[in-house]
N, C-alpha and C positions, 0 to 999 in steps of 0.2 A: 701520353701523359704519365710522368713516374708518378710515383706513390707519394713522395712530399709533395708536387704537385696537387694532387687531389685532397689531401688534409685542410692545404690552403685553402683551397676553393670550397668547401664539402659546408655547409649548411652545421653549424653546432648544434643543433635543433635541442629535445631535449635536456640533455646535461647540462647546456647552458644553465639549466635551472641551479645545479648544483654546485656554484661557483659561491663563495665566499661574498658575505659571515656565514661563517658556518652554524647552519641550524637544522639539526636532525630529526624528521618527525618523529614523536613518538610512537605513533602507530605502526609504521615504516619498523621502529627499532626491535618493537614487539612482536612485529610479523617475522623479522629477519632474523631474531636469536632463538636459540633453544631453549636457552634461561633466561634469568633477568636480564634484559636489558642494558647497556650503560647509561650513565646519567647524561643526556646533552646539553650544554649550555651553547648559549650565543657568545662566540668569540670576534674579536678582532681580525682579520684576514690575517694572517702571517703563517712562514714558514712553520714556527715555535710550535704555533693555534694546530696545525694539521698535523704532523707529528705528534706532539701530545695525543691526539686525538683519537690519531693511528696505533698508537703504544698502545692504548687503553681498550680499543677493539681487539687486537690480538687474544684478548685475553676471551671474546666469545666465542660461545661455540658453533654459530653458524659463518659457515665460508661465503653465503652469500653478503652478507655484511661486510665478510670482511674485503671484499671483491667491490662493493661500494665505497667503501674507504678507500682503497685503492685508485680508484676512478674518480674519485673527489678530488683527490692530490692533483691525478692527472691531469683533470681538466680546469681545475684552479690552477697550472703552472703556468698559465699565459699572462695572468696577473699577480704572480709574486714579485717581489724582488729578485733579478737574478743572483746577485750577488749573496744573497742569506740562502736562496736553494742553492748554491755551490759551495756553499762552505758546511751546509751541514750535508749535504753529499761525502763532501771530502773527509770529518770526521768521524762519521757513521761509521763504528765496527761492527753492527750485528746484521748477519747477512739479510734478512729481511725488510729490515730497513734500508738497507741501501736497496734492494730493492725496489724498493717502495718510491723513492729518492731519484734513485736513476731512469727509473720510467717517467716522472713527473719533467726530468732535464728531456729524456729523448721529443716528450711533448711536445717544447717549447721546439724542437727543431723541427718536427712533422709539421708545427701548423705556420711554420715560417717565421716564429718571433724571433730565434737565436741559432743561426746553421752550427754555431760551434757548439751549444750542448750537447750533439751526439757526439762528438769527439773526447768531452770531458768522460762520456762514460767510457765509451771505447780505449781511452787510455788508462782509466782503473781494469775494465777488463784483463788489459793485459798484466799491466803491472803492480796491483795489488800484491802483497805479501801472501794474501790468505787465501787458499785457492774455493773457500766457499765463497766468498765476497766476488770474487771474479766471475763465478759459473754465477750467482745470483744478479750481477751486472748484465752478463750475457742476456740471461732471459728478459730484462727488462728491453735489449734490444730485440728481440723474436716480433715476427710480423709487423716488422714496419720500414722503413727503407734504410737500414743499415747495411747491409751488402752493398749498396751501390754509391755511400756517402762516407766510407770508414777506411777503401784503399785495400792494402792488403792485410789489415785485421786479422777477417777465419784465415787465411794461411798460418796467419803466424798462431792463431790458438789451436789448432788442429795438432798442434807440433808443443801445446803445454806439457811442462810434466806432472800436470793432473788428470787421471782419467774423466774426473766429473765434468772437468774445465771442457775438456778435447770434445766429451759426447753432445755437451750443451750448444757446443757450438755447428756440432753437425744436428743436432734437430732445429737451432735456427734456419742454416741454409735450406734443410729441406722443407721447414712451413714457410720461410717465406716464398722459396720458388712455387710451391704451391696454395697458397692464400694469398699471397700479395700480387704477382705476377701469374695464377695460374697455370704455369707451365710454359707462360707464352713471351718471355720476357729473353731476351737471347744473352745479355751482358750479367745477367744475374744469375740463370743456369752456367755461361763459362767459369764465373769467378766459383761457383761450388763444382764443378770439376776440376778448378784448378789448387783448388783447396782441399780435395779429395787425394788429388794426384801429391799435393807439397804433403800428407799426412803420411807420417812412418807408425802408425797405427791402427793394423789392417781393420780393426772392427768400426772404427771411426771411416775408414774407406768406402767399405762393405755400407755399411749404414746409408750415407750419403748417398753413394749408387745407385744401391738398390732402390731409394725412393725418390727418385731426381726425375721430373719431366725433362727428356732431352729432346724434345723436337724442335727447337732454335738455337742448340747450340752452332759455335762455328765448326769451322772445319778444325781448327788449332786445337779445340778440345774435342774432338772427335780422333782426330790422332793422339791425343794425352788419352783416352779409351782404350786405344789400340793399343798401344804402351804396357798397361795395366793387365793386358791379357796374358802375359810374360809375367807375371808375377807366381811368388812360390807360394801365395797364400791362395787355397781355394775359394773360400770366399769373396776374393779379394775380387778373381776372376770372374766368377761368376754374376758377381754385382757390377762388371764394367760391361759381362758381358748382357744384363737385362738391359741399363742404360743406352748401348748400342743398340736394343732394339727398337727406340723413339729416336734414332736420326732423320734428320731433316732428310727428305725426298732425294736431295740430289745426290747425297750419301748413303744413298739405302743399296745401290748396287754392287759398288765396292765392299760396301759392310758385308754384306747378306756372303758374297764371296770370299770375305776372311774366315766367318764363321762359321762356312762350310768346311774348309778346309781344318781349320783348329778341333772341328767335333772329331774327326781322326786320330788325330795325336791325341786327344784329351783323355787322360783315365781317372780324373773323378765323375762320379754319375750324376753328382750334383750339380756342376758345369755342363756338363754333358746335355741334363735337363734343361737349364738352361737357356745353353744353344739353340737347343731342338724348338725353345718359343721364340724366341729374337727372329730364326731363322723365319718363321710362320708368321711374324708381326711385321718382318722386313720384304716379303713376298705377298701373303695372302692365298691364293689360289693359285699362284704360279710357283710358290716354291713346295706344291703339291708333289711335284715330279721329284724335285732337290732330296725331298724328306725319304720319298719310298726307299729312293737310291742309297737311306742311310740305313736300311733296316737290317743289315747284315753285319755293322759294325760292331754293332753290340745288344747279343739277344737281348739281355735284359730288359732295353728299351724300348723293344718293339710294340708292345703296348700303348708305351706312352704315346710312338709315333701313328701309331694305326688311330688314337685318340685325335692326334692333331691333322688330320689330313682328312677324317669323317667329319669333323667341327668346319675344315675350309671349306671342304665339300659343298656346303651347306649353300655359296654365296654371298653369307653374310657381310654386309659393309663398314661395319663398324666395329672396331676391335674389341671392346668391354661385350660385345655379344658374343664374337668368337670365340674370348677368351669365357665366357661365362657357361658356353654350349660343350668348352672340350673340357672345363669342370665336371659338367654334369656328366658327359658323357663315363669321364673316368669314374666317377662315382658310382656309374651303375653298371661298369664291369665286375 
């Protein structure tokens, strides 16, 4: 089941209450601000009605509130007019409101009334003039199924000439690979590899990498990995090289022997390190023997590796232990 799928289907429970005319309790308003409250009145449903509305909360000082407001929009976008939320989408210059705007459109596409509202945002994303308006677009698409409805979008924002624009769009792919699809989603992990890999900005790379479930990618981005190991940026490396350590099963034995052979040649220690877990997350107890055989390559690391091989020792089955037992273990050297 993808993730628009499940919106469709999913029970509004709840927020339904929160759908339009808009009427705010005041007890609600009192509990939720710091100071005085805003005044609410009963409106009309419309575009106009929530905006206003939304402008006027900005102005409190509790975030929880203004996180309601937010959610009010959203979940009223199944009953606005499309046509009045896309127009004041389109003239919206202040980043927060488009914000506020552009999550109310993605709505309407999560829960199936309009497949094209994520497109409308996706295409201010890119080509907004203002590179806050952009990165503030971006996050209105964060955890929800824009990676798999948008094409090749994060490629092309990976490669903006905004830094904010670039990093917005690698914390998208990585919450959504891990809150929408948990890790387990194979077509959404490749497209943020491939989006990693189309990035000429190694820290957007890096980023990406480093916090990507890869245990369903394909093979095709398993080789875009290998690729990446070849790069002059260390970081760059060593974040394709952790990535490599959650390949799929049937890729863990060629892997495990590339990145034996690479911790050789490697002279940052930080790769190096690296290596030495991928290796251990790619073997378990059998790349016990692999590891000893590294201890001579570079003292420095003998530590680390006498760490990882007392942790396999162990028999542990599950990696968040092994990796939490050779924590500890370094800690109490």
């Amino acid at each position: 089941m993808t993730r628009s799928t499940f919106f469709r289907l999913r029970v509004p429970g709840l927020l339904a209450l929160m759908l339009c005319p808009l009427l705010a309790p005041p007890a609600f308003a009192q509990a939720a601000s710091r100071g005085p409250a805003p005044v609410h009145q009963g409106e009309t449903c419309s575009v106009q009605g929530l905006m206003d509305q939304i402008r006027r909360g900005l102005g409190s000082g509790s975030e929880a509130y203004k996180r309601y407001l937010r959610t009010l929009l959203r979940e009223s976008a199944v009953t606005l007019p499309d046509s009045e939320l896309r127009a004041a989408f389109e003239r919206e210059t202040e980043p927060v409101m488009a914000e506020h705007l552009a999550a109310a459109l993605v709505a309407r596409t999560e829960r199936g009334v309009d497949p094209s509202a994520m497109q409308a945002v996706a295409k201010r994303a890119l080509e907004d003039r203002d590179p806050q308006v952009r990165a503030a677009t971006i996050r209105a698409m964060r955890r929800t199924s824009a990676t798999e409805s948008t094409g090749d979008m994060y490629e092309r924002l990976v490669r903006d000439t905004s830094p904010e624009v670039r990093m917005e769009a690698a914390t998208n792919l990585i919450e959504d690979n891990q809150f929408v699809y948990s890790g387990h989603h194979g077509p959404a992990a490749d497209m943020a590899v491939a989006a990693a890999a189309a990035s000429t900005d190694p820290k957007v790379t890096a980023k990406i990498l480093g916090n990507l479930s890869t245990e369903a990618i394909s093979d095709g981005s398993a080789r875009r990995l290998q690729a990446l190991l070849r790069s002059g940026d260390a970081d760059v490396r060593a974040a394709a090289v952790t990535a490599l350590g959650g390949v799929p099963s049937a890729q863990m034995a060629s892997t495990r022997e590339s990145l034996l052979a690479l911790y050789r040649g490697e002279q940052d220690s930080s790769v190096r390190k690296a290596l030495l877990q991928s290796i251990a997350q790619l073997g378990f107890t059998a790349a016990v023997p692999e590891l000893q055989r590294l201890r001579g390559v570079d003292p420095s690391l003998v530590a680390e590796i006498d760490a990882w091989t007392q942790a396999l020792g162990m028999g542990l089955q599950e990696w968040s232990l092994i990796l939490r037992e050779k924590q500890r273990l370094q800690q109490a050297r």
